[in-house]
Phi, psi and omega in degrees: 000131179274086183281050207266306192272186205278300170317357188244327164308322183299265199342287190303353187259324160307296182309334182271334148324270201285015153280323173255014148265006164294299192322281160334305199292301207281001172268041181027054186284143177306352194185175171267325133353294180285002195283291183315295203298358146293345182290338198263319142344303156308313191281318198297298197297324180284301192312329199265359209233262223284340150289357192274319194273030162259000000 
């Protein structure tokens, strides 16, 4: 997949989101609040991986 234009950058960063708050829920995080907030750690972590790589 080709992250060149904005819509695919978006996509990956949503998807790195909501996958590892799946992740998190199904490793048994207390709440969903704690789920997300790996999730949102993950999107930070996506942003700076596609700002890094230019």
């Amino acid at each position: 997949m080709s992250l060149d234009r904005w819509p695919a950058q978006l996509a990956f960063m949503v998807a790195a989101f909501a996958v590892t708050t799946l992740i998190a829920v199904g490793l048994g995080a207390a709440n969903l609040g704690t789920a997300m907030t790996f999730g949102q750690l993950a999107f930070a972590a996506a942003f700076m991986y596609l700002i890094v790589k230019r």
